[in-house]
N, C-alpha and C positions, 0 to 999 in steps of 0.2 A: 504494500500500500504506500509507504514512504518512498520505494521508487517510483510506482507514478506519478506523485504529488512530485517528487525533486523534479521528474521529466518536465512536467507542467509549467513550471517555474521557470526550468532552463529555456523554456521557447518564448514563454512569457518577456523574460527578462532578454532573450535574443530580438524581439521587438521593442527595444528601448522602454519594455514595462516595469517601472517601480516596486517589484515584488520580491517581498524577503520569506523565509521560513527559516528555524532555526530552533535551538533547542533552552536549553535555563538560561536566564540571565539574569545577572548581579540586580539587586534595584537600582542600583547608579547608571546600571546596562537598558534596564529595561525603561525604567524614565526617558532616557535619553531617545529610543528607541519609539517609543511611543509622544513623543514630540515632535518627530521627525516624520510621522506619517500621516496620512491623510484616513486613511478609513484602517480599526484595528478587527482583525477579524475575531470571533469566538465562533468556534467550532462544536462544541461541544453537544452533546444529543439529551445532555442528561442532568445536566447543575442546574439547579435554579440559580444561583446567583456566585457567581464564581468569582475567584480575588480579582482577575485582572477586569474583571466589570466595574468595580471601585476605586482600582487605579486610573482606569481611562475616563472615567467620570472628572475625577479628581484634575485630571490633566489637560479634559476639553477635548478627548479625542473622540474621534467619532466613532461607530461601530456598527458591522453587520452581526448578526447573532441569527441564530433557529430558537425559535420560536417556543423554548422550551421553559418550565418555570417561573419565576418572578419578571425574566425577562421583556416579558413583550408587554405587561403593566410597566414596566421601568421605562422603557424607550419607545414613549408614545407618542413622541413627536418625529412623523417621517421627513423633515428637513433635518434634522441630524442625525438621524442612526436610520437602519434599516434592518428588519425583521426578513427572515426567509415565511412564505405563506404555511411551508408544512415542513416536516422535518424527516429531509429527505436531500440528497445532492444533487438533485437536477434544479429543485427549489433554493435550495441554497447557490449554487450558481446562478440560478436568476439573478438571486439580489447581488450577486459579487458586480454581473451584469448592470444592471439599472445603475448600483453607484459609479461604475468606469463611465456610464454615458451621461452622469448628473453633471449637471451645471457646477457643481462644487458649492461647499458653502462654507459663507462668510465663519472664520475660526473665531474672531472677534465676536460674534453673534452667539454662536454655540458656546462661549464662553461664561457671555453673561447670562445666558439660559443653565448653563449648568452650575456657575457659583449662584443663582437664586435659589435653583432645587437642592443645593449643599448648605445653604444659612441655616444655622443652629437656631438662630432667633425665629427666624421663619417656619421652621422643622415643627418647632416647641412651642411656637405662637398657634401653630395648627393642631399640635396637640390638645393645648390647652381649651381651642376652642372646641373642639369633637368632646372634648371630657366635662363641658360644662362650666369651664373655671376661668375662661378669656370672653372679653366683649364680643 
């Protein structure tokens, strides 16, 4: 399976396509890594909410995901992430699809949409209010 995916890549990447895979990296690796890219993919068939969903939140990245768990209430705004429809690889290549042909989006934007949905104050001001105890 790793050797098709490496195939995949090597043609990828023989058309001038921006496309990494690789294996751990440090968090000073993986920050750095995820700063530098434009869409982070999660692969995953089966986490509901997997660390590096909270690292890329954390750092404004944007993200394809399946459809799985916590995820598709998480990332419910399709101008910055993208959900595959079913959780399956021809679905999930869709979306790899759709984001290669998207217009790109503004990082600045995804930014301040994503430190709003991070504010503690904000988090806790909506807790408060569901609980009865905020105006």
């Amino acid at each position: 399976m790793a050797e098709v995916a490496t195939l995949g890549i090597d043609r990828l990447q023989g058309r001038s396509r921006h496309v990494q895979m690789g294996g751990f990296l440090s968090k000073a690796e993986a920050t750095n890594a995820i700063l530098n890219e434009d869409w982070l993919l999660i692969t995953s068939r089966i986490e509901s909410n997997p660390v590096i969903f909270s690292d890329a939140m954390k750092l404004c990245c944007s993200l394809i995901a399946m459809p799985v768990g916590d995820l598709p209430g998480l990332l419910q705004d399709q101008n910055m992430d993208i959900i595959a429809e079913r959780v399956n690889a021809q679905a999930y290549a869709d979306a790899i699809s759709t984001a290669s042909t998207s217009s790109g989006i503004d990082r600045s934007v995804a930014h301040a949409k994503r430190t709003e949905l991070c504010d503690l104050s904000t988090i806790f001001g909506g807790l408060a209010k569901s609980l009865g105890e905020g105006s």
